[in-house]
PADREN-850171 format. One record per residue (C-alpha): residue in three letters; x, y, z. Coordinates in steps of 0.2 Angstrom, whole numbers, plus 5000, padded with zeros to 4 digits. Each point is the difference from the previous one (the first is absolute). Last residue first. Example, Ala and Ser with C-alpha at 12.3 -4.5 7.8 and 13.67 -1.06 7.14 Angstrom:
   resn      u      v      w
    SER   5068   4995   5036
    ALA   4994   4983   5003
//
This chain:
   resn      u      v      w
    UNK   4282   4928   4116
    UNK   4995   4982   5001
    UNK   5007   4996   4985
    UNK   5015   5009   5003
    UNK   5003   4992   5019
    UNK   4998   4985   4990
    UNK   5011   5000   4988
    UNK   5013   5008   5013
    UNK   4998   4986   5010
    UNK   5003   4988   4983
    UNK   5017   5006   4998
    UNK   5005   5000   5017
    UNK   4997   4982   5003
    UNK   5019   4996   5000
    UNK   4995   4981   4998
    UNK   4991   5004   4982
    UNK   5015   5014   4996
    UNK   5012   4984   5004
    UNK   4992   4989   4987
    UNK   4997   5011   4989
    UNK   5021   5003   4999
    UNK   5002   4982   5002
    UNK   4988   4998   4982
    UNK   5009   5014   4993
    UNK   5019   4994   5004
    UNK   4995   4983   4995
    UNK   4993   5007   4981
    UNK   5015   5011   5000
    UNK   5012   4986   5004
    UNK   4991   4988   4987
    UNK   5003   5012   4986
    UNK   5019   5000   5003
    UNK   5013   5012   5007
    UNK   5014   4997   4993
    UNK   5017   5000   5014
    UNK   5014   5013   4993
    UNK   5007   5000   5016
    UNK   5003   5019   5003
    UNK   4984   5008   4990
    UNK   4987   4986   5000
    UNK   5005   4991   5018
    UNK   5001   5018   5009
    UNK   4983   5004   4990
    UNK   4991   4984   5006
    UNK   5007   5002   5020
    UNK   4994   5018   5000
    UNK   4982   4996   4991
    UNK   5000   4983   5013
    UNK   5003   5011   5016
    UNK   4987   5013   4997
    UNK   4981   4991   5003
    UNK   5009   4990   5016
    UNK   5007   5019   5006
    UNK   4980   5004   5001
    UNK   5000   4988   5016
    UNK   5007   5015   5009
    UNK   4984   5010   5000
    UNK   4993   4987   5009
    UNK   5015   4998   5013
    UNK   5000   5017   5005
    UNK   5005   5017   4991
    UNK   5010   5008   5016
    UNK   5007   4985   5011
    UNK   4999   4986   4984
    UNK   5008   5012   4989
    UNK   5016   5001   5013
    UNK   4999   4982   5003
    UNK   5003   4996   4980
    UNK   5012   5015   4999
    UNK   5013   4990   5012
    UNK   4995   4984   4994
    UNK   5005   5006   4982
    UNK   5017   5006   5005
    UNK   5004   4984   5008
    UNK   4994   4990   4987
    UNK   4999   5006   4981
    UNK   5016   5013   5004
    UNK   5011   4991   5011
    UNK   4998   4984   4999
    UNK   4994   4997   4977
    UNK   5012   5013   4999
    UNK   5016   4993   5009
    UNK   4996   4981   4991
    UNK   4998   5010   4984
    UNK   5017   5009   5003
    UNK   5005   4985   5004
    UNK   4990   4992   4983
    UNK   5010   5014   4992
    UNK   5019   5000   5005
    UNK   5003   4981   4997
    UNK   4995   4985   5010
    UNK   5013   4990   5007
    UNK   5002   4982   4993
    UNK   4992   4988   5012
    UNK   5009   4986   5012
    UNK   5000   5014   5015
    UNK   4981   5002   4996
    UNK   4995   4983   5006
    UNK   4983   5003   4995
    UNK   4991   4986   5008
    UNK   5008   5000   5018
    UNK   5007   5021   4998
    UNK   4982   5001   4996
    UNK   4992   4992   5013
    UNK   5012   5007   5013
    UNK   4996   5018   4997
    UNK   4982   5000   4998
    UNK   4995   4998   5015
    UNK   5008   5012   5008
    UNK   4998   5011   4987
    UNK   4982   4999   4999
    UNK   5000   5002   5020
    UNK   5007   5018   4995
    UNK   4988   5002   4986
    UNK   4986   4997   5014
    UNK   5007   5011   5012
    UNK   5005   5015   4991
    UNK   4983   5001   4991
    UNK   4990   4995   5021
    UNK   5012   5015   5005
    UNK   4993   5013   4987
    UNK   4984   4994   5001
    UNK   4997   5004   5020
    UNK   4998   4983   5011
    UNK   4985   5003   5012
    UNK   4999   4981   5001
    UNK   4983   5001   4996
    UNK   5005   5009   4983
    UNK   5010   4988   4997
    UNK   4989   4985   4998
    UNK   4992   5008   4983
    UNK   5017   4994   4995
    UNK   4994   4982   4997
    UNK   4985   5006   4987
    UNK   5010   5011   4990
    UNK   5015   4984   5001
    UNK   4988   4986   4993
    UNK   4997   5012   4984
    UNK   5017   5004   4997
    UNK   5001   4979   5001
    UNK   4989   5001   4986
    UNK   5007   5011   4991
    UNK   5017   4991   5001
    UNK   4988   4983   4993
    UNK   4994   5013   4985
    UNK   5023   5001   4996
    UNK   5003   4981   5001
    UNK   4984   4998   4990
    UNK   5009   5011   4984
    UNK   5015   4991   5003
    UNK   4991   4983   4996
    UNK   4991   5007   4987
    UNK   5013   5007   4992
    UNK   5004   4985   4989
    UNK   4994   4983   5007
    UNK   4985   4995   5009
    UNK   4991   4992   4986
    UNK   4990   5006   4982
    UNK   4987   5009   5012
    UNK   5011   5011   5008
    UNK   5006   5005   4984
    UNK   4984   5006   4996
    UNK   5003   5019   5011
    UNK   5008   5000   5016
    UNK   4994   5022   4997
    UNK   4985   4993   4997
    UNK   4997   4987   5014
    UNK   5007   5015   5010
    UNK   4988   5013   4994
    UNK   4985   4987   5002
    UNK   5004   4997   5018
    UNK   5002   5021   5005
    UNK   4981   5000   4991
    UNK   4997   4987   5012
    UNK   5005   5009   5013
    UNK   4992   5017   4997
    UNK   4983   4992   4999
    UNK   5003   4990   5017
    UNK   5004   5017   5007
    UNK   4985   5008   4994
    UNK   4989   4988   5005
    UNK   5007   4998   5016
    UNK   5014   4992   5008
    UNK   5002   4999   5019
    UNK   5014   5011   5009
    UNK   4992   5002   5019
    UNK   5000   4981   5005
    UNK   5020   4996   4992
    UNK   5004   4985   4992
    UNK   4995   4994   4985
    UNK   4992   5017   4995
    UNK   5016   5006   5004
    UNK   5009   4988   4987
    UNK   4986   5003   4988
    UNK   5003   5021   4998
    UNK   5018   4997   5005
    UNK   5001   4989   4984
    UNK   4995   5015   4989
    UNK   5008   5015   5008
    UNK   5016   4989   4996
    UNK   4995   5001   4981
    UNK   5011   5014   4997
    UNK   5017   4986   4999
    UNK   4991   4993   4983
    UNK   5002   5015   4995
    UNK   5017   5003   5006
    UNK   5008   4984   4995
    UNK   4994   5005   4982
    UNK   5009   5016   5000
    UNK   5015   4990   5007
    UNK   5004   4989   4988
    UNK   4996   4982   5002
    UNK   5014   4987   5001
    UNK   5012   5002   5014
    UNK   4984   5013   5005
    UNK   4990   4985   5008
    UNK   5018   4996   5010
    UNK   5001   5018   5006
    UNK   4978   4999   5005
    UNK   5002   4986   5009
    UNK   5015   5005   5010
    UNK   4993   5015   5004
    UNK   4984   4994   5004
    UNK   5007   4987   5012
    UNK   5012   5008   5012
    UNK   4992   5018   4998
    UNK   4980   5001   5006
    UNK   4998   4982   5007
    UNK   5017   4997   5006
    UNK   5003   5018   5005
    UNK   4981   5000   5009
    UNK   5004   4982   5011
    UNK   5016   5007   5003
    UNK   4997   5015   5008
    UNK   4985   4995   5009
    UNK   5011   4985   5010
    UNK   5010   5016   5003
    UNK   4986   5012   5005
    UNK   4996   4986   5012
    UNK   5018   4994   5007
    UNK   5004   5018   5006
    UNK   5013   5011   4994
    UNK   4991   5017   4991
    UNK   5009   5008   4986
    UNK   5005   5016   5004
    UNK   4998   5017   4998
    UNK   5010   5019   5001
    UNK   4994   5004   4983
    UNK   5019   4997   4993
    UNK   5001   4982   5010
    UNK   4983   4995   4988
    UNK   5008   5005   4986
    UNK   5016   4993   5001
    UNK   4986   4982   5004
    UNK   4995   5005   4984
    UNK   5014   5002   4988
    UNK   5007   4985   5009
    UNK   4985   4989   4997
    UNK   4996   5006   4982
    UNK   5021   4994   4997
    UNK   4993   4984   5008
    UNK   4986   4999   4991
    UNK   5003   5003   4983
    UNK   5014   4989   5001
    UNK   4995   4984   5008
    UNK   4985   5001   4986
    UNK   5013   5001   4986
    UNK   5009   4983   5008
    UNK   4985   4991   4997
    UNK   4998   5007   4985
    UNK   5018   4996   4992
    UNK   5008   5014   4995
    UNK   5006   5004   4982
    UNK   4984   5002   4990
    UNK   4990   4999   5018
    UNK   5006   5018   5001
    UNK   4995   5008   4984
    UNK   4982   4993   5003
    UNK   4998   5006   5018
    UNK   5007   5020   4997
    UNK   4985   4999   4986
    UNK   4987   4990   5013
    UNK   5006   5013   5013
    UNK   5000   5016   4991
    UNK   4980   4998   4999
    UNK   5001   4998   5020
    UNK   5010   5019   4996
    UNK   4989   5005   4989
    UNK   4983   4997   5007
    UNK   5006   5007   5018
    UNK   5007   5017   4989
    UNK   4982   5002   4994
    UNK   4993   4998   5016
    UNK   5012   5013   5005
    UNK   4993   5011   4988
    UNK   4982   4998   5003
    UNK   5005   5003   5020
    UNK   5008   5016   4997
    UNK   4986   5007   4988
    UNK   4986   4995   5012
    UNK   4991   4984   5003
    UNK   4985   5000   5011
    UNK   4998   4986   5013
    UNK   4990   4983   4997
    UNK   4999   4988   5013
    UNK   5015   4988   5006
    UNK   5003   5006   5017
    UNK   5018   5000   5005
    UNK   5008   4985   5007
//
């Protein structure tokens, strides 16, 4: 696993970055036009099985190979559960009833919950007081962007809105269980081919089980072509930039796509789904925003190093 300090950022890099936030952006609009025909279970199957086949055609192009033993197996699964299986799922049946710019901020508080969740569970990732700054300003952008309907009952969005914080927090669960890779000497690409490809597998029966798709009118042209998209373009594609930031800008400069992603996914919902954008989403998206420049810790270095200058 490359080394998670700070490099320099050129011009190539910045751009690719760029091209990350749009692309996972992509996802939460490619996302809502699916579930609008495609059940979400039966969403999640697809984006990873066609992520699957794009990668593993990938991984035969470069000459590799997914390894064969039980142990990188077992780690397969646990890691497309927690990273796929579940967050998908949540987040497409969230996005039955939230738009997607919303699903996207409240998506950007992942950092948030790894902060705690590593805390929790790690001995070299404890929180300090920058980091529990940073989360409990995440915590007020939530219970903002959730908004006074959660106090009049759980009805409303507020149920879809959960659906999509608990996917975060199963993101969260996975950061801190794929740390185990890198002692299995496991390179990115194949531990990305191998976890959606475990993600398949399981997802496969549950949703032919629950969906029952063969009962279901088919879907038209565009949440296929959404489905196709939301695989191709906001997954495999994506993972393949992802790894290739994460070898030249590393994994601190690659948290910036967090600050990126909700503008994309906001404009996408604005400009092609019509979806408002209300007060509260701004104040959430300000507070999560702070939130993750308090855990980034960047900011406040470079304070200092001017103060002390």
């Amino acid at each position: 696993m490359p080394s998670s300090s700070s490099r320099s950022m050129g011009g190539a890099e910045w751009l690719l970055l760029i091209a990350l936030s749009v692309l996972w952006g992509g996802s939460f609009l490619f996302g809502k036009v699916a579930v609008g025909e495609i059940p979400p279970l039966s969403v999640t199957l697809g984006r990873v099985a066609l992520a699957a086949v794009a990668l593993n055609l990938l991984l035969l192009v470069l000459g590799q190979r997914l390894p064969t033993d039980r142990v990188s197996w077992l780690a397969f699964i646990g890691m497309g559960f927690l990273n796929n299986v579940l967050p998908f799922t949540l987040i497409f049946w969230g996005q039955m009833q939230i738009g997607a710019g919303l699903a996207s901020i409240l998506n950007a508080t992942t950092p948030l919950w790894t902060v705690v969740v590593a805390h929790l569970l790690t001995s070299d990732e404890k929180m300090n007081a920058g980091k529990l700054a940073g989360v409990l300003l995440g915590i007020a952008g939530v219970a903002a962007l959730i908004g006074p309907s959660a106090v009049a009952g759980f009805s409303g969005d507020v149920p879809a809105m959960i659906a999509v914080v608990l996917a975060t927090l199963s993101y969260a669960f996975a950061g801190i269980f794929g740390r185990r890779f890198a002692r299995m000497g496991l390179a990115p690409l194949s531990v990305a081919t191998g976890q959606v490809t475990a993600a398949t597998i399981m997802m496969l029966p549950l949703a032919l089980a629950v969906d029952r798709p063969w009962l279901l009118a088919p879907p038209g042209t565009t949440a296929i072509a959404a489905l196709v998209g939301l695989a191709v373009i906001s997954t495999a594609l994506a993972y393949v930039i992802y790894f290739r930031l994460l070898a030249t800008a590393g994994a601190t400069n690659l948290l910036l796509v967090t600050f990126l992603i909700p503008p994309s996914a906001l404009a996408f919902g604005m400009l092609l789904l019509d979806e408002p954008l209300l007060s509260r989403h701004v104040v959430g998206l300000v507070l999560i925003g702070g939130g993750l420049v308090a855990i980034d810790g960047r900011l406040w270095r470079r304070v200092r190093a001017a103060k002390e200058a």
